[in-house]
Backbone as a printed PyTorch tensor [residue, N CA C, xyz], in Angstrom:
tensor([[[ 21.0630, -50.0200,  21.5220],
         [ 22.3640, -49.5970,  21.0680],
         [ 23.0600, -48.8600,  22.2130]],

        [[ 24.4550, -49.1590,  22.8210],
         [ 24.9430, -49.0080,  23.6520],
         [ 25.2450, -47.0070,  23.3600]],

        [[ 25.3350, -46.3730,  24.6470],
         [ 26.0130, -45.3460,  24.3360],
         [ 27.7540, -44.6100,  24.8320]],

        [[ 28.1290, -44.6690,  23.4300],
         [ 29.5840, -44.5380,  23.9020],
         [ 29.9940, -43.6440,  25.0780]],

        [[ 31.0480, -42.9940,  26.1670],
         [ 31.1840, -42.2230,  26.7500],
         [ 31.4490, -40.9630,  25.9420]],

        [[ 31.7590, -40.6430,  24.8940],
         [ 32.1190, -39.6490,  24.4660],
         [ 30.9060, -39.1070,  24.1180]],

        [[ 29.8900, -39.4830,  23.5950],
         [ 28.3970, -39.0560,  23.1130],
         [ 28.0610, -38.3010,  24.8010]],

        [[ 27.9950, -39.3840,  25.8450],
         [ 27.3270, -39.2460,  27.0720],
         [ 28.1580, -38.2580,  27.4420]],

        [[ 29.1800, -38.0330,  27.6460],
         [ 29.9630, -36.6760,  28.1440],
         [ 29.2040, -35.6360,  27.3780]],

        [[ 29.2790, -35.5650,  26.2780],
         [ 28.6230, -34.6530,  25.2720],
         [ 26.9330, -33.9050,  25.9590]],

        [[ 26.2860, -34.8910,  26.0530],
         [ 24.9770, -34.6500,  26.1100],
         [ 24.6680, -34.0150,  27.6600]],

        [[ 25.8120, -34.4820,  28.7810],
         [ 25.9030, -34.1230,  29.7100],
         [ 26.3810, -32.9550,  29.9820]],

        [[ 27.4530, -32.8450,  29.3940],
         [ 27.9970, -31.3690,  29.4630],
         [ 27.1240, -30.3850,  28.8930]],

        [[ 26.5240, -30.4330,  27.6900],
         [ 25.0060, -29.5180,  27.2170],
         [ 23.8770, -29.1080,  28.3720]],

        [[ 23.4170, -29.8570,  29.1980],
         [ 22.8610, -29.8090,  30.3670],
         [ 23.4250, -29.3730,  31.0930]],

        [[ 25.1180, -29.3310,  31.4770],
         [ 25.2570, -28.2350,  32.3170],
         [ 25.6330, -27.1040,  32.0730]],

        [[ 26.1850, -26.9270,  31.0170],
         [ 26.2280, -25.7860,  30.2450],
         [ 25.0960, -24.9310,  30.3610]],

        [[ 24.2180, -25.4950,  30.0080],
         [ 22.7340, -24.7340,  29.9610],
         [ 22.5670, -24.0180,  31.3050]],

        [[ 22.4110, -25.5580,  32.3610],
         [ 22.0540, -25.0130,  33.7040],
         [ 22.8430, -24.8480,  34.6570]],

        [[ 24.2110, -25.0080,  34.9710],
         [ 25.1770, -24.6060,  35.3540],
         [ 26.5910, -24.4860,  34.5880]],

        [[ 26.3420, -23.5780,  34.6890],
         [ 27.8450, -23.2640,  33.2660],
         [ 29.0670, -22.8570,  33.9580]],

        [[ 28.9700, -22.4820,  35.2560],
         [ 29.9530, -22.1170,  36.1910],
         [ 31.1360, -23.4580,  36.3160]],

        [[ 30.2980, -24.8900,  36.4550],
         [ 31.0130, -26.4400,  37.0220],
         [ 31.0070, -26.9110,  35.0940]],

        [[ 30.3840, -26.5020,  34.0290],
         [ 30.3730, -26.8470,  33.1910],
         [ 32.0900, -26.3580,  32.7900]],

        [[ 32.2090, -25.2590,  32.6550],
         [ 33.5440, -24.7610,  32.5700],
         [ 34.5420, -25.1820,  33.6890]],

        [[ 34.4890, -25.2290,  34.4920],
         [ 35.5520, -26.3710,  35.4830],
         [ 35.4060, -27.8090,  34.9440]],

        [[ 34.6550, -28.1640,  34.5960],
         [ 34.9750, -29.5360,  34.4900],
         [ 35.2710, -29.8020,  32.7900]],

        [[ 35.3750, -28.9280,  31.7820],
         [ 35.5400, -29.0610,  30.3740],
         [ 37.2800, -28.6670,  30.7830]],

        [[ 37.6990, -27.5840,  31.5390],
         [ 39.1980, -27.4230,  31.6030],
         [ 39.8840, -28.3440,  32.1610]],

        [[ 39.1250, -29.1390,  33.5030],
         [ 40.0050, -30.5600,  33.8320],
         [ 39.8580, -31.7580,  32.6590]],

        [[ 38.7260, -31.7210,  32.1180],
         [ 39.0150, -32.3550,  31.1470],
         [ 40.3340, -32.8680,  30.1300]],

        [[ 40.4720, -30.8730,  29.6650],
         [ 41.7170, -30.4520,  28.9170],
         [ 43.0200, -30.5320,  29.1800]],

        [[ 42.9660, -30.4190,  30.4080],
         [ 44.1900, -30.5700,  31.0640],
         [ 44.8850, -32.2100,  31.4440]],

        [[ 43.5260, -33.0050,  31.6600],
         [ 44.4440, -33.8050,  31.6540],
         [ 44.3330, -34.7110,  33.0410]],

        [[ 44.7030, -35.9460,  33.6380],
         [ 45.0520, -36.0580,  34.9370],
         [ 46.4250, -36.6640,  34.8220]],

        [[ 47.1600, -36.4270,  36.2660],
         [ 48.2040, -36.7720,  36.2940],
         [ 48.6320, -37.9210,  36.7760]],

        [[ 49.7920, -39.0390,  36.1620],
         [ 50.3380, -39.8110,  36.8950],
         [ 51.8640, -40.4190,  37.0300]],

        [[ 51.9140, -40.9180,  37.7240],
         [ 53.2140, -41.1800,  38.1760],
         [ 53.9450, -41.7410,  37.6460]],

        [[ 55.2590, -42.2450,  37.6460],
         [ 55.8430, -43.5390,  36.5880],
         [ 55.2200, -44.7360,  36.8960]],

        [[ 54.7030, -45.2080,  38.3040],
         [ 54.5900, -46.3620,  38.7380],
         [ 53.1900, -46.6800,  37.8360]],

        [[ 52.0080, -45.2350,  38.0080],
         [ 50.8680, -45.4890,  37.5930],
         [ 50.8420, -45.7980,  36.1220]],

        [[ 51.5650, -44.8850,  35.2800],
         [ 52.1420, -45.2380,  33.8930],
         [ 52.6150, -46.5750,  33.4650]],

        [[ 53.6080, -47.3640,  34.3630],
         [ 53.3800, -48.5820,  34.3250],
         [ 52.3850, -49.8410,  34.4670]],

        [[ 51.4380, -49.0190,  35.1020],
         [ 50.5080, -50.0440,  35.4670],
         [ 49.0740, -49.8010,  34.4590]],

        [[ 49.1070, -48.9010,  33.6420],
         [ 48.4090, -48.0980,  32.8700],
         [ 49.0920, -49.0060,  31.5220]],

        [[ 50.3270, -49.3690,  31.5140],
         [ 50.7730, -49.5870,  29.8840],
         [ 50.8000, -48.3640,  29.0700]],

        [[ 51.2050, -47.2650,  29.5720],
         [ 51.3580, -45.9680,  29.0050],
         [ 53.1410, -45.9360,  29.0760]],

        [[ 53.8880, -46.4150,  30.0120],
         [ 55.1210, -46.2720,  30.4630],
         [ 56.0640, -46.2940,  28.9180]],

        [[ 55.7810, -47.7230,  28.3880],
         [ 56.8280, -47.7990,  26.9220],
         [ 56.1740, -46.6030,  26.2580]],

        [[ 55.0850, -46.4610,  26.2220],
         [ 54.9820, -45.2980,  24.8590],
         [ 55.6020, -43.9790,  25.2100]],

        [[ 55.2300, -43.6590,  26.6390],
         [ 56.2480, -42.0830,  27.0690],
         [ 57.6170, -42.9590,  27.1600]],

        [[ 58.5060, -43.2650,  27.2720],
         [ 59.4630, -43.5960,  27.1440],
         [ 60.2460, -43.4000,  25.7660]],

        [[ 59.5810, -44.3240,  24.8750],
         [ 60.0600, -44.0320,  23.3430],
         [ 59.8020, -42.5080,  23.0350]],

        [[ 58.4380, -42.0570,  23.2640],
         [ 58.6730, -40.4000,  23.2100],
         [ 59.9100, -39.6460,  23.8400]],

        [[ 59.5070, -39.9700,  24.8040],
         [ 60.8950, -39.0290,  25.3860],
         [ 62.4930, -39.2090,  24.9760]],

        [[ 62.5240, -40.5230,  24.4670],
         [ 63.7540, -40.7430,  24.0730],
         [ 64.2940, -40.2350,  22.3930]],

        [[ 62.7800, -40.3420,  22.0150],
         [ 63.0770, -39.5840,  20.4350],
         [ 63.1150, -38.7140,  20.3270]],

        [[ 62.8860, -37.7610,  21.6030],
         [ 63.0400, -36.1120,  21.6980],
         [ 64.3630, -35.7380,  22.2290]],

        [[ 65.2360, -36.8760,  22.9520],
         [ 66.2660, -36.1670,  23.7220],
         [ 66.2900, -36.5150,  24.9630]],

        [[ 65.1120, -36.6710,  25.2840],
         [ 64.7230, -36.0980,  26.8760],
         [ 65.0360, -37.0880,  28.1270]],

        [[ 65.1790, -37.1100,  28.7350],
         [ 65.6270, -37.9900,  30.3060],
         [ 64.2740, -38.9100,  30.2290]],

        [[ 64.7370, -39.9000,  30.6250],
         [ 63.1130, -41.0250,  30.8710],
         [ 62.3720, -40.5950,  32.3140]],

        [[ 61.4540, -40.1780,  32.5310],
         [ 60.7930, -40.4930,  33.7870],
         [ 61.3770, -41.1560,  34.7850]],

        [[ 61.4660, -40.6280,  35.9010],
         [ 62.1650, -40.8590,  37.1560],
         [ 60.8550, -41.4520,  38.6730]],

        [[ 61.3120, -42.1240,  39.1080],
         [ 59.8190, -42.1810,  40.2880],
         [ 59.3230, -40.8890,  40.9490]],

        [[ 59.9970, -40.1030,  40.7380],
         [ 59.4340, -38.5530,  41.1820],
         [ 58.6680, -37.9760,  40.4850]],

        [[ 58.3970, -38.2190,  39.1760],
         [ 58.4530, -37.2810,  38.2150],
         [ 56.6830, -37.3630,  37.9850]],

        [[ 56.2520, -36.9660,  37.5530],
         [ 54.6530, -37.1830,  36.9620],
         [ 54.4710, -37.0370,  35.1690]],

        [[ 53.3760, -37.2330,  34.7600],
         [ 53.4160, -37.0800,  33.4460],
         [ 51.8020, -37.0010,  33.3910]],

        [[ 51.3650, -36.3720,  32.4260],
         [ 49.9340, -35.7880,  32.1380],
         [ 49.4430, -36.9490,  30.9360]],

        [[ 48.0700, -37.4070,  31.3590],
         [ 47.4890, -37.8840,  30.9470],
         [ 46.0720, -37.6780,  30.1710]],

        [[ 45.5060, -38.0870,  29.0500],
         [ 44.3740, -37.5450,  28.8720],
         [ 43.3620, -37.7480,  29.3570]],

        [[ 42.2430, -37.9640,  29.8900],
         [ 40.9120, -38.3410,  30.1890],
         [ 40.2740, -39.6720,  29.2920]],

        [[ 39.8640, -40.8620,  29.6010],
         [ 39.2730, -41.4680,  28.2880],
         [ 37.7890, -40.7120,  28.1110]],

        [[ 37.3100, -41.4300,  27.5450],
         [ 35.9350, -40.9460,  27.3460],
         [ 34.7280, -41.1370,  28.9100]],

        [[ 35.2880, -42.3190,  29.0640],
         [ 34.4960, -43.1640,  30.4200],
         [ 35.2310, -42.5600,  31.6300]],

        [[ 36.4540, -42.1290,  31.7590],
         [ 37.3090, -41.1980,  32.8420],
         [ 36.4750, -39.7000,  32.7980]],

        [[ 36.0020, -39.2520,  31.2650],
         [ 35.4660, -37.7670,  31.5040],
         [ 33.7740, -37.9560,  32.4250]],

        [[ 33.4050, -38.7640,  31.6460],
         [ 31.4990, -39.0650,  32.3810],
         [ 31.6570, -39.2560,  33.7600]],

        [[ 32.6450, -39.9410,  34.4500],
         [ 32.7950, -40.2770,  36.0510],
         [ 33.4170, -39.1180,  36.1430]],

        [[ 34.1840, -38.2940,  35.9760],
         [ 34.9790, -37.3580,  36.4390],
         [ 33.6580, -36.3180,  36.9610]],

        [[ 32.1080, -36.0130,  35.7720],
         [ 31.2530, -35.5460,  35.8000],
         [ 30.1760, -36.0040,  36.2780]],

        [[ 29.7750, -37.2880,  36.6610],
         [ 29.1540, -37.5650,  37.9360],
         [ 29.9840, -37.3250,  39.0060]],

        [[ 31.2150, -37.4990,  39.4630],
         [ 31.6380, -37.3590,  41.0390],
         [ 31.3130, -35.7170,  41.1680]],

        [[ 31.8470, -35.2000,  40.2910],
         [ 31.4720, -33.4270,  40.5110],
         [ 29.6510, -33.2950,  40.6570]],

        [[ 29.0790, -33.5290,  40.1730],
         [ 27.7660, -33.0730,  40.4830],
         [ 27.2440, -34.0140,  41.3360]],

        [[ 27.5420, -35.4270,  41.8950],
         [ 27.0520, -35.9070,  43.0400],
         [ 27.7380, -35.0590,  44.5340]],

        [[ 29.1370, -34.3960,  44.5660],
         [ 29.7670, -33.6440,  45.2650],
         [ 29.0140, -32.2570,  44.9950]],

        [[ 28.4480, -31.7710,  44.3670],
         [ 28.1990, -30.8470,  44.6990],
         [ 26.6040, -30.3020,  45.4970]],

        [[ 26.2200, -31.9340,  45.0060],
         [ 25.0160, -31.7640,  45.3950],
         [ 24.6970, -32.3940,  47.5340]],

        [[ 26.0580, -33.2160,  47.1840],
         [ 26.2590, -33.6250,  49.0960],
         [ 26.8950, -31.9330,  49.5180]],

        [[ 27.3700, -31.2120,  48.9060],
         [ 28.0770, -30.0450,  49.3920],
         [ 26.8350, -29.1080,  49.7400]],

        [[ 26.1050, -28.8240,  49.2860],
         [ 24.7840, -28.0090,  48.6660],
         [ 23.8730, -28.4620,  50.3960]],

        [[ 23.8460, -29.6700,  49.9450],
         [ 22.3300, -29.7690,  51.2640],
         [ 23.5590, -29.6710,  52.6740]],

        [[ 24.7790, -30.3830,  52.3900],
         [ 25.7850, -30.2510,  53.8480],
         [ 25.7030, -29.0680,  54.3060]],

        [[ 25.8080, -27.7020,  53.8500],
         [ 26.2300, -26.5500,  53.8390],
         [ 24.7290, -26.2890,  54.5770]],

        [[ 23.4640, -26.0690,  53.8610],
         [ 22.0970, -25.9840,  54.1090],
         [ 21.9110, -26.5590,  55.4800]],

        [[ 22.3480, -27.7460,  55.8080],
         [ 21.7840, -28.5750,  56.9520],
         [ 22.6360, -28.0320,  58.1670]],

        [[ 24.0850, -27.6020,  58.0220],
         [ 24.9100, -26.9390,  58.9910],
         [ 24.3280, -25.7240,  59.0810]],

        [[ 23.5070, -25.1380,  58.6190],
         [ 23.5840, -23.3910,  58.7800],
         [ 21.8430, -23.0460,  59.8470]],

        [[ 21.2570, -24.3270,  58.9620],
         [ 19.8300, -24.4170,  59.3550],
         [ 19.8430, -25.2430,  61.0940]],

        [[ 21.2660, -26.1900,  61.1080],
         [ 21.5950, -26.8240,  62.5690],
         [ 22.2100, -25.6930,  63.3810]],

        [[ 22.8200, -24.9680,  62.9820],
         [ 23.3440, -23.6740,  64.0360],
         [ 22.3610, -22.5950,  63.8240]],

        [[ 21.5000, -22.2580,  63.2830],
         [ 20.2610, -21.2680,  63.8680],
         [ 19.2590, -21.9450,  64.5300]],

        [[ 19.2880, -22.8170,  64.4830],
         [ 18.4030, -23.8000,  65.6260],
         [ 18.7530, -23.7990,  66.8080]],

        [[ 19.9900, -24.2470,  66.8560],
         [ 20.5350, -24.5780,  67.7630],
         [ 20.6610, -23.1050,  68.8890]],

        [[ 21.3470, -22.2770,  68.0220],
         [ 21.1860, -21.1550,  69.1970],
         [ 19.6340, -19.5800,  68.8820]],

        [[ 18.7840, -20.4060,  68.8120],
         [ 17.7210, -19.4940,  69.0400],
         [ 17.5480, -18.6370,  67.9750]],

        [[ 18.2970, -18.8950,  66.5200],
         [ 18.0660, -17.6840,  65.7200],
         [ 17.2420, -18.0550,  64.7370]],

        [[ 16.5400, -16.4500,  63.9370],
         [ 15.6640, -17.2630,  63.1500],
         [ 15.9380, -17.8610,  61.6240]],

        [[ 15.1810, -18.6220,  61.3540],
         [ 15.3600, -19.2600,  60.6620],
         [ 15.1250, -18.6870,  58.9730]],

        [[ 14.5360, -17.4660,  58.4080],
         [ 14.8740, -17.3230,  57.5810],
         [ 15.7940, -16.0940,  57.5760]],

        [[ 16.5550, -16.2180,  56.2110],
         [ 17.3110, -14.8300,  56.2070],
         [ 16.9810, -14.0470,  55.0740]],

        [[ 17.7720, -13.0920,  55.4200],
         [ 16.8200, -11.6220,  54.8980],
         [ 18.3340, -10.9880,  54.1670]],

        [[ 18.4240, -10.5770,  53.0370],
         [ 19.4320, -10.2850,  52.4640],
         [ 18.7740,  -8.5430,  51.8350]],

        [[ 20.0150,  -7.8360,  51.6740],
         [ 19.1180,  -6.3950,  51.1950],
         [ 18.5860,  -5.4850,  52.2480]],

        [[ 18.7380,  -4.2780,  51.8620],
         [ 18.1460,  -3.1880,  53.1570],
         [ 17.3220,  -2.4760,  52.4990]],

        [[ 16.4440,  -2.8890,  53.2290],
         [ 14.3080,  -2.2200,  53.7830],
         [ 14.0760,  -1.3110,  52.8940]],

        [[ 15.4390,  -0.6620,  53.0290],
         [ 15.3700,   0.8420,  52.7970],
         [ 15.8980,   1.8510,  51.9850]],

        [[ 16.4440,   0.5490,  51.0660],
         [ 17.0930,   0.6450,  49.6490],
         [ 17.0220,   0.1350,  48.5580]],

        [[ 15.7660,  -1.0180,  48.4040],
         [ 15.9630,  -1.8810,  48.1160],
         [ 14.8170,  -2.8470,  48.4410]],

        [[ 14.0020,  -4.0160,  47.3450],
         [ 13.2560,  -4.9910,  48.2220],
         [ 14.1280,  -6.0600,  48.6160]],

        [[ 13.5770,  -6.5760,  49.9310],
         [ 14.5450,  -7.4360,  50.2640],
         [ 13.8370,  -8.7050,  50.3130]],

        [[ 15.1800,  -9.2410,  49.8810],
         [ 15.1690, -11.0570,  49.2110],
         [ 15.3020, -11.6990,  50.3840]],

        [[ 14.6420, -13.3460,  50.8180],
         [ 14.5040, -13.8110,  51.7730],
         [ 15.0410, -15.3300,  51.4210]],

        [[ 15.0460, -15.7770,  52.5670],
         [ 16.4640, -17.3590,  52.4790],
         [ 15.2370, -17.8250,  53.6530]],

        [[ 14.4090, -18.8570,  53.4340],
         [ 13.9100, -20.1350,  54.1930],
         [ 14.7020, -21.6730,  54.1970]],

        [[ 15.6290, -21.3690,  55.4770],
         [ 17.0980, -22.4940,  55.3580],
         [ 15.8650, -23.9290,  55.8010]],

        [[ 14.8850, -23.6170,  56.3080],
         [ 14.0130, -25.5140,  56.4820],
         [ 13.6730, -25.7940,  54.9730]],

        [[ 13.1420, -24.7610,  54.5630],
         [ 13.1040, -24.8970,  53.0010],
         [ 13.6130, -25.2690,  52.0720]],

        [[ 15.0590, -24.6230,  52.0280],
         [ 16.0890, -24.8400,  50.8250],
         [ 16.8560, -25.8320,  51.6290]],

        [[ 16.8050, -26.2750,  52.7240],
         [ 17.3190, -27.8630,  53.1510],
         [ 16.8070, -28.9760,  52.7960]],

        [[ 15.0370, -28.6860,  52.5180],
         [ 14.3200, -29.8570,  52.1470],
         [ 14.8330, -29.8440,  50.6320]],

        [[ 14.4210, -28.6250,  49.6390],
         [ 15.0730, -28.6900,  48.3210],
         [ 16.2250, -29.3920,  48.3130]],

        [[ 17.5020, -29.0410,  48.9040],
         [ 18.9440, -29.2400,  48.5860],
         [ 18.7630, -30.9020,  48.8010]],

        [[ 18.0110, -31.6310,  50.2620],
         [ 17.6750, -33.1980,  50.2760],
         [ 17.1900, -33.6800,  49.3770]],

        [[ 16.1660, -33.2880,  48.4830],
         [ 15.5560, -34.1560,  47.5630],
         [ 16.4940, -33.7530,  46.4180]],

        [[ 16.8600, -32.8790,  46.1610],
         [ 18.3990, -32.7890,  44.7940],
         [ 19.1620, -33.5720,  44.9930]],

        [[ 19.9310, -33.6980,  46.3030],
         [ 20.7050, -34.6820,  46.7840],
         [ 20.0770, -36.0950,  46.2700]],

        [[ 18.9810, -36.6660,  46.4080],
         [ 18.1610, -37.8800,  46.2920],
         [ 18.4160, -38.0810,  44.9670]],

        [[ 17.6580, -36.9360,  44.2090],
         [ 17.9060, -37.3600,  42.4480],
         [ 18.9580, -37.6300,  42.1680]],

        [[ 19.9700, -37.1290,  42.5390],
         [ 21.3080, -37.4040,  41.7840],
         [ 21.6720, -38.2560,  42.3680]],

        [[ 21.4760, -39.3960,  43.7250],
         [ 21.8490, -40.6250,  44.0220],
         [ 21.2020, -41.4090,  43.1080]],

        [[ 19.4530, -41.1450,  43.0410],
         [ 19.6760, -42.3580,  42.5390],
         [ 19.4980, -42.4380,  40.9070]],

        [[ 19.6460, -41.1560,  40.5100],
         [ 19.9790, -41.0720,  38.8400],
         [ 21.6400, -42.0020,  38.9500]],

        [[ 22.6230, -41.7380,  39.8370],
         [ 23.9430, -42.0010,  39.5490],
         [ 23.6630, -43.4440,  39.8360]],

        [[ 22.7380, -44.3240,  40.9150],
         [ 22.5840, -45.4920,  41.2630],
         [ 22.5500, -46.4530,  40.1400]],

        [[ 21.4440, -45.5170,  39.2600],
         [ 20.4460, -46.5620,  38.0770],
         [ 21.8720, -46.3470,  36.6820]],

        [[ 23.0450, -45.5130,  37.0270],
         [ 24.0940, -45.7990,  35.9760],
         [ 23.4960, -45.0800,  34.6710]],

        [[ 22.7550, -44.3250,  35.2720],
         [ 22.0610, -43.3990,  33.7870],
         [ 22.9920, -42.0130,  33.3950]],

        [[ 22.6210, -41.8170,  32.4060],
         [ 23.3110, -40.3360,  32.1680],
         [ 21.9220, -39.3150,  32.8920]],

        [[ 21.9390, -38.1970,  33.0090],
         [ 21.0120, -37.5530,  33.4760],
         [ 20.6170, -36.8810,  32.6250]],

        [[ 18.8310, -37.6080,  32.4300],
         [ 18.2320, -37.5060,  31.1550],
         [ 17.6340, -35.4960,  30.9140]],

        [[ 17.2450, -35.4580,  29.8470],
         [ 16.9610, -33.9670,  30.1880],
         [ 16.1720, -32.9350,  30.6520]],

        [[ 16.2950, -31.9950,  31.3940],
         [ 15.6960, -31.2740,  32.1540],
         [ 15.9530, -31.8250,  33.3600]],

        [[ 16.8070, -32.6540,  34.0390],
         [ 17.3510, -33.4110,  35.1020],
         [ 17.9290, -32.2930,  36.2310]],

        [[ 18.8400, -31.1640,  35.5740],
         [ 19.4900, -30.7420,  36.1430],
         [ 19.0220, -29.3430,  36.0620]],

        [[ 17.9710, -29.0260,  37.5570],
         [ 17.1270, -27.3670,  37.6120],
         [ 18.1600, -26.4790,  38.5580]]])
């Protein structure tokens, strides 16, 4: 039995909710909001006559080629909207890791960091060969979870 996008948005967004609730809430408000398009895209969408007759039963000026108009998300627009965000965040994640871990290499510094003072405090430590290998193999899952066209089943997202 096929699963609709609206279920799969659902079950997806629960998972990040859970485990990241920070991109869970960015991506439930773009949701809400909407994406935007143009008259041309509206035409090419078959959305154009229906804002048209709206706007005209309100009063209102028809859409101009300048103008934009807000659109909703379909169901299958929200699930891709939520793979590109967590495959982006996860190329952002190891990019960031692999630049920081390539410039302490590069000029002689060491390689873990040390956050917190000695002497106030225990201090918390950052192994960038480490959390580069982590951030690569996160990167991996979510290629090829997004490859195989799956939703990301649960406990997917640590």
């Amino acid at each position: 039995m096929p699963v609709d996008g609206r279920d799969q948005f659902a079950r997806i967004m629960e998972q990040l909710t859970e485990k990241l609730p920070d991109l869970a809430d960015q991506l439930r408000q773009e949701v809400r909001q909407g994406r935007v398009a143009s008259e041309q895209r509206l035409k090419q969408e078959g959305e154009y006559q229906a804002r048209a007759s709206r706007l005209a039963a309100a009063d209102l000026p028809p859409l101009g080629k300048a103008d934009i108009a807000v659109l909703p998300y379909t169901d299958d627009e929200s699930v891709e909207l939520v793979r590109t965000a967590v495959l982006t965040l996860a190329e952002t994640m190891y990019a960031s890791r692999k630049a920081a871990l390539g410039l302490a290499s590069e000029r002689g510094m060491e390689l873990t960091i040390e956050f917190g003072d000695p002497e106030l405090e225990p201090v918390s430590s950052l192994d960038l060969e480490a959390e580069t290998e982590r951030a690569w193999a996160a990167l991996e899952i979510v290629r090829e979870l997004l490859s195989e066209g799956t939703t990301l089943p649960a406990g997917a997202i640590q």
